[in-house]
Short mmCIF file of the C-alpha atoms (twelve columns), coordinates in Angstrom:
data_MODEL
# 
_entry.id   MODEL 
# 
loop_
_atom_site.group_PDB 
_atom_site.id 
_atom_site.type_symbol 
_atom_site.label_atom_id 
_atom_site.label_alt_id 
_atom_site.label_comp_id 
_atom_site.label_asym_id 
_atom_site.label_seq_id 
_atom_site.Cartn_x 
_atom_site.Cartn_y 
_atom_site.Cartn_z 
_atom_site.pdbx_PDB_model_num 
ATOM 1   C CA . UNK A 1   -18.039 -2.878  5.194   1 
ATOM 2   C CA . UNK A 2   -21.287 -2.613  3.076   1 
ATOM 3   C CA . UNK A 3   -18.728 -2.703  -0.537  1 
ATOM 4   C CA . UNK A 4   -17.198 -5.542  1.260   1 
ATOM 5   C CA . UNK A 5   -20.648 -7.728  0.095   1 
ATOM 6   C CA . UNK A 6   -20.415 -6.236  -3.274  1 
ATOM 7   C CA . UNK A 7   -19.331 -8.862  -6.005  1 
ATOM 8   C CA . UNK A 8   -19.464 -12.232 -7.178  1 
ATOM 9   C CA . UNK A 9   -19.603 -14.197 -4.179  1 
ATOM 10  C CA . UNK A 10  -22.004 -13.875 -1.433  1 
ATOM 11  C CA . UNK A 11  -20.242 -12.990 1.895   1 
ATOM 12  C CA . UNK A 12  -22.003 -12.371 5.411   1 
ATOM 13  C CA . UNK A 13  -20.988 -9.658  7.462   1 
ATOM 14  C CA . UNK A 14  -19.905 -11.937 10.127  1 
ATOM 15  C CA . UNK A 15  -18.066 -13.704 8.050   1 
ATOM 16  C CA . UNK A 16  -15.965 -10.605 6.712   1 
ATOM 17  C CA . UNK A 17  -15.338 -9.251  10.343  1 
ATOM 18  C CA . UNK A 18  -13.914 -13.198 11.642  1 
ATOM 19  C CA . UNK A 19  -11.588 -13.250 8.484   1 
ATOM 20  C CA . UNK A 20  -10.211 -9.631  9.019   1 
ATOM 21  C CA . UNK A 21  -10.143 -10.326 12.627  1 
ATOM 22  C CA . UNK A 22  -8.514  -13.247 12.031  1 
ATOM 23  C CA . UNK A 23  -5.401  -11.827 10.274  1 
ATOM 24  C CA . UNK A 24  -4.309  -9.818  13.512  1 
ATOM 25  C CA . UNK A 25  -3.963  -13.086 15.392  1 
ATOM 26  C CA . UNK A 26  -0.828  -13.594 12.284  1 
ATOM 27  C CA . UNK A 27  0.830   -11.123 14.307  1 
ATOM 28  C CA . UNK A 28  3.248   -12.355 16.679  1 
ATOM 29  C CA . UNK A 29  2.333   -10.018 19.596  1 
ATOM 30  C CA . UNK A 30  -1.701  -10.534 18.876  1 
ATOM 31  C CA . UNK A 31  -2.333  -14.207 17.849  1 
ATOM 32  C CA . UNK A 32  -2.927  -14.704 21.809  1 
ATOM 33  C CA . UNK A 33  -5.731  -11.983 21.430  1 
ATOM 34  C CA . UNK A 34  -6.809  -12.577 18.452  1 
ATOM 35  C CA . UNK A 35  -7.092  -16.608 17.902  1 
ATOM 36  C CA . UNK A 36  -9.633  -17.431 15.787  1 
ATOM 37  C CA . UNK A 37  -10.108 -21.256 14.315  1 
ATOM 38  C CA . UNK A 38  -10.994 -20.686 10.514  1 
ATOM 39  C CA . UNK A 39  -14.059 -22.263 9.870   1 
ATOM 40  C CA . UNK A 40  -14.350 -20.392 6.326   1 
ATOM 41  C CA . UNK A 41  -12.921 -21.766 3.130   1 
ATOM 42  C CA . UNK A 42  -9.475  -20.579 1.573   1 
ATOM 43  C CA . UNK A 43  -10.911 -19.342 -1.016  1 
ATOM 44  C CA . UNK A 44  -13.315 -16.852 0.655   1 
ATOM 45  C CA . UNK A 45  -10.224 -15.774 2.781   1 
ATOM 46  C CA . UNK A 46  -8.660  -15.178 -0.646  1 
ATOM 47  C CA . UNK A 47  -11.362 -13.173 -2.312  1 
ATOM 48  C CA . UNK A 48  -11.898 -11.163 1.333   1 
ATOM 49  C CA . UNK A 49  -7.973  -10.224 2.257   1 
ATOM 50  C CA . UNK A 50  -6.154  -10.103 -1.425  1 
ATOM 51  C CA . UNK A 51  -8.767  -9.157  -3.677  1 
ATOM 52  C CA . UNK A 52  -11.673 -6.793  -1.908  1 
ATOM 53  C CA . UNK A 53  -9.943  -5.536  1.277   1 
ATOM 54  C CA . UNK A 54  -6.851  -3.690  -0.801  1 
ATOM 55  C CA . UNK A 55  -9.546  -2.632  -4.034  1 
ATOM 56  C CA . UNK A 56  -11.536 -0.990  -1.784  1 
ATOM 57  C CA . UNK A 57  -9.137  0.793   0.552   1 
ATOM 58  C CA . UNK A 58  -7.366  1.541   -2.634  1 
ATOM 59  C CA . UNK A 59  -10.822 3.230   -4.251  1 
ATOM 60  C CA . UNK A 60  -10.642 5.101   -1.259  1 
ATOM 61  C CA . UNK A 61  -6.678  6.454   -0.757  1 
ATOM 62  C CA . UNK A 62  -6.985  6.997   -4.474  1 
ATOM 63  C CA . UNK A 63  -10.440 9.182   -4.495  1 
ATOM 64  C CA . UNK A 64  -8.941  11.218  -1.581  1 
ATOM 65  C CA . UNK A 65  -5.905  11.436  -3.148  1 
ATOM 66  C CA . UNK A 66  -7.130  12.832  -6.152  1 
ATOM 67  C CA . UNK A 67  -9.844  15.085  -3.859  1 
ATOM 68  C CA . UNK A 68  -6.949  16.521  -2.149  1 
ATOM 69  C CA . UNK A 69  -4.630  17.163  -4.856  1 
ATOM 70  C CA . UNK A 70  -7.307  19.009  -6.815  1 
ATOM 71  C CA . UNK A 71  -8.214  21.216  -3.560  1 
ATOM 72  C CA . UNK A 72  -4.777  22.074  -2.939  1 
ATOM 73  C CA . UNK A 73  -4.215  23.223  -6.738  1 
ATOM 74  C CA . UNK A 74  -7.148  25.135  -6.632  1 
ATOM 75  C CA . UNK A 75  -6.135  26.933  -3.850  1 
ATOM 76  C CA . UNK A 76  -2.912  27.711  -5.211  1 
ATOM 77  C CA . UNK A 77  -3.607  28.849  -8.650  1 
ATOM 78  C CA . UNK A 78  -6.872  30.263  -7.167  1 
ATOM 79  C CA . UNK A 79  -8.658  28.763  -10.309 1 
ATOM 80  C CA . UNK A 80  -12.054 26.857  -9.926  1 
ATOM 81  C CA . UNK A 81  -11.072 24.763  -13.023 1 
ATOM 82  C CA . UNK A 82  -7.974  23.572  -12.314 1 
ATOM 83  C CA . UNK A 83  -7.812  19.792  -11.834 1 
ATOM 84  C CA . UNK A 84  -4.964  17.491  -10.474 1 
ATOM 85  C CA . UNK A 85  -3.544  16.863  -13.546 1 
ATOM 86  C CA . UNK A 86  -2.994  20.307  -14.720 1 
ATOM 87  C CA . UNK A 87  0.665   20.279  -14.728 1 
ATOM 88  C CA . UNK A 88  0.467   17.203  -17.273 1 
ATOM 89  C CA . UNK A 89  1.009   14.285  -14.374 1 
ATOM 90  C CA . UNK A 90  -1.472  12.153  -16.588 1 
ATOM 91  C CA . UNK A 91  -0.355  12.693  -19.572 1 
ATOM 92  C CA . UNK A 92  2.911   12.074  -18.243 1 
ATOM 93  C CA . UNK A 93  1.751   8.805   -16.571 1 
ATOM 94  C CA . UNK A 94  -0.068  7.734   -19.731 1 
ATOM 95  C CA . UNK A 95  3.016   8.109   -22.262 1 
ATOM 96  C CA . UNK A 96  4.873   5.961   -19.525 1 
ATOM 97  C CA . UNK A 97  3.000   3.423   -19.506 1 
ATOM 98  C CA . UNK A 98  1.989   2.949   -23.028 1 
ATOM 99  C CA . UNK A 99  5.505   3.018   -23.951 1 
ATOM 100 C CA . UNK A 100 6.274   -0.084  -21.388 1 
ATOM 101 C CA . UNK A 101 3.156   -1.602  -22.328 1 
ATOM 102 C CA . UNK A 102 4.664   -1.460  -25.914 1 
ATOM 103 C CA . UNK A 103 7.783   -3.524  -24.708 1 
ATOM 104 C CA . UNK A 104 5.459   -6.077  -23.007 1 
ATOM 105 C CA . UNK A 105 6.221   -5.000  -19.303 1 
ATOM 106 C CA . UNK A 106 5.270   -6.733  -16.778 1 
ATOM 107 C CA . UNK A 107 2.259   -5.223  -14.135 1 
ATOM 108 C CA . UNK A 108 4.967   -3.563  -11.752 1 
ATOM 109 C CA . UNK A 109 7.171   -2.003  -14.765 1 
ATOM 110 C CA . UNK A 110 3.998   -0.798  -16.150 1 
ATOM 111 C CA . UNK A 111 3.134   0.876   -12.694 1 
ATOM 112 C CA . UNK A 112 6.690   2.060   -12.075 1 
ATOM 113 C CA . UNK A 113 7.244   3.871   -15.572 1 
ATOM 114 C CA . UNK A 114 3.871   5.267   -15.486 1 
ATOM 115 C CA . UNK A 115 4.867   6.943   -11.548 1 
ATOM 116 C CA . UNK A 116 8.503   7.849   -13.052 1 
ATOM 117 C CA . UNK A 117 7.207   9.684   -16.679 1 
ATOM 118 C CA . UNK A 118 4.441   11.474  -14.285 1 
ATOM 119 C CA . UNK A 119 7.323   12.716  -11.803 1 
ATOM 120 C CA . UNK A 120 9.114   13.936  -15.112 1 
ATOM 121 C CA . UNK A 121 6.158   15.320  -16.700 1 
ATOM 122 C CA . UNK A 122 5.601   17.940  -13.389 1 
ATOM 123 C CA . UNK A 123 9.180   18.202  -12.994 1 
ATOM 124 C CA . UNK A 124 9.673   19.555  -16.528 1 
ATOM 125 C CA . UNK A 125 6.964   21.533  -16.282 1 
ATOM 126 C CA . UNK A 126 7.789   23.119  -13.052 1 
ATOM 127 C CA . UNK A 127 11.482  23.724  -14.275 1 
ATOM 128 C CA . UNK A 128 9.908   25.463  -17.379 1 
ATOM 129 C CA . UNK A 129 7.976   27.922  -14.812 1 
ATOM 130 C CA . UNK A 130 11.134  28.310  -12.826 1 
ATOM 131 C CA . UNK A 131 13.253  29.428  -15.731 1 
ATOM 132 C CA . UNK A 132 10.953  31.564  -17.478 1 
ATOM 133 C CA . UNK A 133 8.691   32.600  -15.120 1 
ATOM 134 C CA . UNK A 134 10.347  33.215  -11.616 1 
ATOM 135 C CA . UNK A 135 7.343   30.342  -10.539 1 
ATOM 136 C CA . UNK A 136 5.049   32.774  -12.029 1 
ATOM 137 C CA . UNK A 137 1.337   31.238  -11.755 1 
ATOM 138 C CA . UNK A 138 0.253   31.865  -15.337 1 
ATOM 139 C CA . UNK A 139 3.515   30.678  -16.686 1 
ATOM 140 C CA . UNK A 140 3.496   27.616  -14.102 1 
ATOM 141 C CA . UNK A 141 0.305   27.264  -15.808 1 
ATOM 142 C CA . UNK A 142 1.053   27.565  -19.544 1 
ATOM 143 C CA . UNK A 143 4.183   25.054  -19.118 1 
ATOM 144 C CA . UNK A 144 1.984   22.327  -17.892 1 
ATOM 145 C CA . UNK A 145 -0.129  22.839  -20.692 1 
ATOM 146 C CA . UNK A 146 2.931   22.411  -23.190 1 
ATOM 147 C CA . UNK A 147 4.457   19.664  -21.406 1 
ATOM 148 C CA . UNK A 148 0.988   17.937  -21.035 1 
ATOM 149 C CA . UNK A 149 0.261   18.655  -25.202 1 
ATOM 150 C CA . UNK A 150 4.046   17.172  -25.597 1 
ATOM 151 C CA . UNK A 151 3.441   13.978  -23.776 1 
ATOM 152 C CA . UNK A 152 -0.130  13.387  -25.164 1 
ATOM 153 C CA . UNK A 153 1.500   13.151  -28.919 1 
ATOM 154 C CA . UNK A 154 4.021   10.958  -28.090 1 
ATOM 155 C CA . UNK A 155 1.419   8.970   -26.658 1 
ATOM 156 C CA . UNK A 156 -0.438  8.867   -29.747 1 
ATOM 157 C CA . UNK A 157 3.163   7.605   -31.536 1 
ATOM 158 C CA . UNK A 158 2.963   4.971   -29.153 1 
ATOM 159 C CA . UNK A 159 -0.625  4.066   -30.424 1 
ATOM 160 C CA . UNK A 160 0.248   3.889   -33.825 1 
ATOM 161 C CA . UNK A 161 3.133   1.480   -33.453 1 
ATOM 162 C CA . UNK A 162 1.573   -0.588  -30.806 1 
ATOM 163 C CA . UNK A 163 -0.020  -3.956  -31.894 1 
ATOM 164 C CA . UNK A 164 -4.239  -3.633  -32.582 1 
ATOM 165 C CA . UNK A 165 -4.989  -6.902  -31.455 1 
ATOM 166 C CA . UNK A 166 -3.122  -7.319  -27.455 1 
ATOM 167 C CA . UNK A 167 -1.584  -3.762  -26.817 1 
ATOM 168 C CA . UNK A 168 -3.789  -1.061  -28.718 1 
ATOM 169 C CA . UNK A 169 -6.508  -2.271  -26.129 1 
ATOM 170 C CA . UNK A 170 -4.867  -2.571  -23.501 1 
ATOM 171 C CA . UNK A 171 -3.172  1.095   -23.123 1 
ATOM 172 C CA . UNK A 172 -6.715  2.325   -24.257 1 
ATOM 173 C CA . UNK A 173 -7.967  0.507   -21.406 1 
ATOM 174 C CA . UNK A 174 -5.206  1.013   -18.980 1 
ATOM 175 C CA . UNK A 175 -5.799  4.741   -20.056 1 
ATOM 176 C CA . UNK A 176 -9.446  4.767   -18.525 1 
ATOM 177 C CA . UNK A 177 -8.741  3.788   -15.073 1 
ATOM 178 C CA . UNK A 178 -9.481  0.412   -13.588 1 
ATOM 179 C CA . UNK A 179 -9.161  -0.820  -9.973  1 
ATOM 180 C CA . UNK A 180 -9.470  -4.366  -11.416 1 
ATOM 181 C CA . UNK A 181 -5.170  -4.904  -10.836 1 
ATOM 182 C CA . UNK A 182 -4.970  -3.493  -7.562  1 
ATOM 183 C CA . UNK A 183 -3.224  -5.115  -4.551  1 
ATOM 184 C CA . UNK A 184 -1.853  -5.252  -0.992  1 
ATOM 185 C CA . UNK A 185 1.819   -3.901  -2.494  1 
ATOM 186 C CA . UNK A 186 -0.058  -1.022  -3.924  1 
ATOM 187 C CA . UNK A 187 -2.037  -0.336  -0.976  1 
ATOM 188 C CA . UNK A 188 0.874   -0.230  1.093   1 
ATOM 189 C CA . UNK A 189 2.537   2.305   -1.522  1 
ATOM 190 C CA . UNK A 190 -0.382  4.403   -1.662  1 
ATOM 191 C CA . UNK A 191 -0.895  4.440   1.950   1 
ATOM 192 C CA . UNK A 192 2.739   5.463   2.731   1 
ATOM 193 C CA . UNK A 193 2.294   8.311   -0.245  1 
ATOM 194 C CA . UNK A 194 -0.725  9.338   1.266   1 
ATOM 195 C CA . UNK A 195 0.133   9.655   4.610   1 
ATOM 196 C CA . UNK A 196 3.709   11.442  4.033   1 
ATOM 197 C CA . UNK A 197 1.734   13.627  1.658   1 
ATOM 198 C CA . UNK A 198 -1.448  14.641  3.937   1 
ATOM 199 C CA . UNK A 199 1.185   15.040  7.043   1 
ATOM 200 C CA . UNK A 200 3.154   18.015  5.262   1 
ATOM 201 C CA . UNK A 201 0.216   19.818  4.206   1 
ATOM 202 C CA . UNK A 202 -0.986  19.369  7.703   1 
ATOM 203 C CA . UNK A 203 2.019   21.078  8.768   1 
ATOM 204 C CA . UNK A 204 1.826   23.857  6.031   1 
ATOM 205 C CA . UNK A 205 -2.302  24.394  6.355   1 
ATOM 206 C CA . UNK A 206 -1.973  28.258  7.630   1 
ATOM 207 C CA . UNK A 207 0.549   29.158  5.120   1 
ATOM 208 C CA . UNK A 208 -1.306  27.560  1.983   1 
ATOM 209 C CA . UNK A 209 -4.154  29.172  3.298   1 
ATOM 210 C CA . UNK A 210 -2.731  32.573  3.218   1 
ATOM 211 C CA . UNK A 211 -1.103  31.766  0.048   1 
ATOM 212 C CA . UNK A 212 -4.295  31.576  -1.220  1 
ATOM 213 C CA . UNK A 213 -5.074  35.134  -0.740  1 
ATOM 214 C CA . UNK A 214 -2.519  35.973  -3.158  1 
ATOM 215 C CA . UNK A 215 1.019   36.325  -3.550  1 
ATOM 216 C CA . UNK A 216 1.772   39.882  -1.883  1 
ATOM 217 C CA . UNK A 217 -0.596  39.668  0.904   1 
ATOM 218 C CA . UNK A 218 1.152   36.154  1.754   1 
ATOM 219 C CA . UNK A 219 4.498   37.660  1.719   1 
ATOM 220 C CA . UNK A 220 3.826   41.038  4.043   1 
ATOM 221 C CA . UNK A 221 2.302   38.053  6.518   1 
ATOM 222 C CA . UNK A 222 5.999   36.176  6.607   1 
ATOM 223 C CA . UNK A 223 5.277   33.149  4.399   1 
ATOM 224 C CA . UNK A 224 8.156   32.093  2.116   1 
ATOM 225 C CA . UNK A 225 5.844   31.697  -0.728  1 
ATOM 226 C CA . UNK A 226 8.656   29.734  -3.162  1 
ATOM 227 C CA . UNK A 227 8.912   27.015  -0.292  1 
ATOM 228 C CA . UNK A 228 5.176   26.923  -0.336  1 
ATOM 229 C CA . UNK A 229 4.123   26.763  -4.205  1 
ATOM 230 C CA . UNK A 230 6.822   23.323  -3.839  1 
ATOM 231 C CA . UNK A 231 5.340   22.349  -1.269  1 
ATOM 232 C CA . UNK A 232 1.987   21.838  -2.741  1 
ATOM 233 C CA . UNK A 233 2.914   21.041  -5.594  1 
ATOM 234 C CA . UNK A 234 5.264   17.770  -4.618  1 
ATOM 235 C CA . UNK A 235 2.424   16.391  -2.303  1 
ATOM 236 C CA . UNK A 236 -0.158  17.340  -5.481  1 
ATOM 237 C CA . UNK A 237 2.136   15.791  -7.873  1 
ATOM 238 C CA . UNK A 238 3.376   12.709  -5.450  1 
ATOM 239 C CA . UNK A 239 -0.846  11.933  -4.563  1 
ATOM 240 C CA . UNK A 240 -1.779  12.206  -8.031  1 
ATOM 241 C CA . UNK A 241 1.235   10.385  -9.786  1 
ATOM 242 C CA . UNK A 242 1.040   7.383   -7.129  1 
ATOM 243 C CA . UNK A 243 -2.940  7.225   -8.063  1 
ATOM 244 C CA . UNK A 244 -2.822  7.390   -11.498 1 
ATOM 245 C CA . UNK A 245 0.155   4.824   -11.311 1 
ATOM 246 C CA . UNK A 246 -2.549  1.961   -9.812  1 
ATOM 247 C CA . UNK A 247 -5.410  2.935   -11.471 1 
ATOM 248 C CA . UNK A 248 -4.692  4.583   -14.941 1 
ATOM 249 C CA . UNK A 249 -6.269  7.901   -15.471 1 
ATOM 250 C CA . UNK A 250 -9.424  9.039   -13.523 1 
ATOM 251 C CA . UNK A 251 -11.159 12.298  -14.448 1 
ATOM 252 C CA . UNK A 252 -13.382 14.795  -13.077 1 
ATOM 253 C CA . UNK A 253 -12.785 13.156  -8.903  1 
ATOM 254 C CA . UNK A 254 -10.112 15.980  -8.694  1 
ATOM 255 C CA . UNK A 255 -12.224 18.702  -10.235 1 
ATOM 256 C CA . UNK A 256 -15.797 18.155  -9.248  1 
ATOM 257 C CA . UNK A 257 -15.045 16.715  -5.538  1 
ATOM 258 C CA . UNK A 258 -13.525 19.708  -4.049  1 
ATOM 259 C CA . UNK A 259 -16.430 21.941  -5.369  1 
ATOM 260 C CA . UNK A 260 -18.660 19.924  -3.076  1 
ATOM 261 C CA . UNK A 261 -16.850 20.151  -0.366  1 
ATOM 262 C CA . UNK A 262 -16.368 24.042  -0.788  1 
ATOM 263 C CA . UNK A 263 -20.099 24.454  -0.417  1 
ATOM 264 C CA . UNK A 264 -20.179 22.454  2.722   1 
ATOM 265 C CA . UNK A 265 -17.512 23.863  4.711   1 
ATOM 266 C CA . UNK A 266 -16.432 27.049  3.270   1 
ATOM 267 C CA . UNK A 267 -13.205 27.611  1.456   1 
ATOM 268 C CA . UNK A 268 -10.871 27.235  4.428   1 
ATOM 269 C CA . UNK A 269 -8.231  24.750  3.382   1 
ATOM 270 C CA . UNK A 270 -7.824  23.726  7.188   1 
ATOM 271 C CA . UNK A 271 -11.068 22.201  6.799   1 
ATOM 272 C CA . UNK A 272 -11.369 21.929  2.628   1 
ATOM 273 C CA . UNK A 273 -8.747  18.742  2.831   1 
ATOM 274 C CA . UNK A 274 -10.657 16.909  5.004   1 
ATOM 275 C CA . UNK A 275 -13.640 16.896  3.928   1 
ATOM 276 C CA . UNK A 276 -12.574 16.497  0.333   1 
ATOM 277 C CA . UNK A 277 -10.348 13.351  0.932   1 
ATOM 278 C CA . UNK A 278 -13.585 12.057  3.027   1 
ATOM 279 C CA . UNK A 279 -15.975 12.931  -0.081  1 
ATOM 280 C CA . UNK A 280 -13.386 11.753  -2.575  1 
ATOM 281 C CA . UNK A 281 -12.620 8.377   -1.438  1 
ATOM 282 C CA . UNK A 282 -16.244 7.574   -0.451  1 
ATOM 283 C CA . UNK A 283 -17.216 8.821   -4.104  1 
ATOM 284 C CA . UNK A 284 -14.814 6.779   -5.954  1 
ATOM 285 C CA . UNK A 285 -15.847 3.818   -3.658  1 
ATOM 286 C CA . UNK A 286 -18.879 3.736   -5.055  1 
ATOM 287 C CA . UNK A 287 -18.468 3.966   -8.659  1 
ATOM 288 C CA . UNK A 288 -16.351 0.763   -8.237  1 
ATOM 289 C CA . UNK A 289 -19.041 -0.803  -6.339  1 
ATOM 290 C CA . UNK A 290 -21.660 0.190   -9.389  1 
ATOM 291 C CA . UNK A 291 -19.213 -1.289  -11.805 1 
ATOM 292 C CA . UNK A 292 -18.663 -4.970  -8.912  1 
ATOM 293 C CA . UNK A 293 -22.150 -4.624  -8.624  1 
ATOM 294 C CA . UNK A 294 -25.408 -3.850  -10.428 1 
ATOM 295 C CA . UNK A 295 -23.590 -3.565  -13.542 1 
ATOM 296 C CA . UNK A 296 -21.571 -6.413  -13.327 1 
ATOM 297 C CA . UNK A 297 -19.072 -5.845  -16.158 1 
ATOM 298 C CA . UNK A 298 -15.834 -4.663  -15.581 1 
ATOM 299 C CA . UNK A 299 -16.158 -1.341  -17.298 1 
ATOM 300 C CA . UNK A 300 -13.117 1.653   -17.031 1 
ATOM 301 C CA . UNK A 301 -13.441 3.807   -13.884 1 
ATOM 302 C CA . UNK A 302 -12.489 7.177   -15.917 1 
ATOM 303 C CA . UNK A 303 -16.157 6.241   -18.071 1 
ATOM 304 C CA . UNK A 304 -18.430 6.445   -14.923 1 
ATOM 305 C CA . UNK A 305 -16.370 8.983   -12.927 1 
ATOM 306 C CA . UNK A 306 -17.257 11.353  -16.568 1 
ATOM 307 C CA . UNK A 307 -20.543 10.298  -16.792 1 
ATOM 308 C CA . UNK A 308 -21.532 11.129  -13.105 1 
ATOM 309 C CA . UNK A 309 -19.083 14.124  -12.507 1 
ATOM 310 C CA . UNK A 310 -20.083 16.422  -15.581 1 
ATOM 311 C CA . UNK A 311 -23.614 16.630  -14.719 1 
ATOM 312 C CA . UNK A 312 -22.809 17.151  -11.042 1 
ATOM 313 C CA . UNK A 313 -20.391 19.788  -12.146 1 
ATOM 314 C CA . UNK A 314 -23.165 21.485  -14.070 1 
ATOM 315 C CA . UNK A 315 -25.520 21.876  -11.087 1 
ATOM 316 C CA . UNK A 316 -22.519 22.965  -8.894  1 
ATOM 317 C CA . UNK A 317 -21.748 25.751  -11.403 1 
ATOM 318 C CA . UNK A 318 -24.053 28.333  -9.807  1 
ATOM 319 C CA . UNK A 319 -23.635 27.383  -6.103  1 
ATOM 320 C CA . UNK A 320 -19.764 27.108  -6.666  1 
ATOM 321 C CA . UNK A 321 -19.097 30.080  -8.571  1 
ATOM 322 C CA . UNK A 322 -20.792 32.181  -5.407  1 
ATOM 323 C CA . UNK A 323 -18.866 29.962  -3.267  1 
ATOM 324 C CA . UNK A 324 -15.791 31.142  -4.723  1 
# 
């Protein structure tokens, strides 16, 4: 409510709760309930229900999102540095849409080649594992890195044949994350991604959990640990690639976030997921209200999200690494 009065125009608080109010009595079954006269301008509707309402439920599906996927990785790979986008998803994202940005696509091609090349990127990655590795972690590990270090060159191709004046900054800018574009189609995306994605690893808590204390010991319990590594790794991949697909790339949420939320509650992933998407989304919320707000300029997400996650991650170090 309180990021709701963040930005140019000055709202009231009563004013915000009559106009979402208001929108329930557009519903056939409520617009006896909820009938409210509009005594507001269109504009201020505007700026309240397409513009703030899906940028800030977006800053925080996206910051849980991210929170969640870099818990559940973490828990898998049983690394403390391991970040959503290990298995090259961003890299992935990026080359897709720098390469439709290069072809002058519009805002939705941009958004759907940068969610198809991110699917692709894990995908090859994960088949890489498969083949050579059995699904071995390490291996898992070392394709993403290849994958991610082959997407990230032909990303830089893309640079050099893009145009410096129009394209060059925008992929550079797309590249640093921005909330800026964000809608009620993409909060309806996200919200469907995130909800199908948070429901399975509700239903597959225990057996990541056990998972996590290591391959052997999850298989003597009865856990079909192939089914399980997939598992986390689709609703990882699905959160992360539907983010990055709205936003561009954000660093350090997925990495830094779940840290915090290890110290508070333990390393339980019953409770870890929670708390991290909770943590997440509020802490991405408010970088976006910094950047509406006091600052005032429009600066990348990624920038601030660096700038404020690094030194947190420095004074976590110590705490986290007993934690762990």
């Amino acid at each position: 409510i309180l990021s709701f009065l963040v930005g140019r125009y000055d709202l009231s608080v009563g004013l915000i709760w009559d106009v979402l109010v208001a929108q329930l009595g557009k519903v056939p079954i409520l617009d006896r309930i909820f009938d409210y006269a509009p005594y507001w301008a269109s504009t201020l509707e505007t700026v309240i229900v397409q513009v703030r309402l899906p940028r800030i439920m977006c800053c925080i599906l996206v910051g849980g999102a991210l929170s969640v996927s870099g818990a559940s990785y973490q828990t898998l790979f049983k690394n403390p540095m391991v970040s959503p986008d290990l298995l090259g998803v961003s890299a992935g994202a990026g080359f897709g849409a720098a390469l439709c940005m290069l072809n002058d696509g519009s805002w939705w091609q941009i958004q759907l080649a940068a969610f198809a090349f991110g699917l692709l990127a894990v995908t090859a990655a994960y088949s890489i594992g498969k083949l050579f590795g059995n699904s071995n972690i390490t291996v898992l590990v070392l394709a993403g890195v290849v994958v991610s270090s082959v997407f990230q060159s032909l990303l830089s191709i893309i640079k050099t044949m893009a145009d410096t004046e129009n394209t060059l900054p925008s992929i550079t800018f797309w590249l640093m994350g921005s909330m800026g574009r964000a809608d009620i189609k993409d909060l309806g995306v996200m919200l469907l991604i995130s909800i199908l994605s948070l429901l399975l690893i509700f239903l597959f808590r225990h057996q990541i959990n056990t998972l996590a204390a290591g391959e052997n010991e999850a298989l003597t319990m009865g856990v079909n640990v192939p089914r399980v590594k997939l598992i986390v790794v689709a609703t990882s991949t699905m959160l992360t690639v539907c983010s990055v697909s709205i936003c561009g790339i954000v660093g350090w949420i997925g990495m830094v976030v779940p840290h915090i939320a290890r110290i508070l509650v333990g390393a339980n992933y019953s409770k870890l997921v929670p708390i991290s998407f909770a943590i997440g989304g509020v802490f991405l919320l408010l970088i976006d209200n910094m950047i509406r707000g006091p600052i005032g300029v429009d600066l990348p997400l990624g920038v601030l999200t660096s700038l404020i996650g690094t030194p947190v991650f420095v004074v976590l170090l110590t705490r986290a690494r007993k934690v762990w």
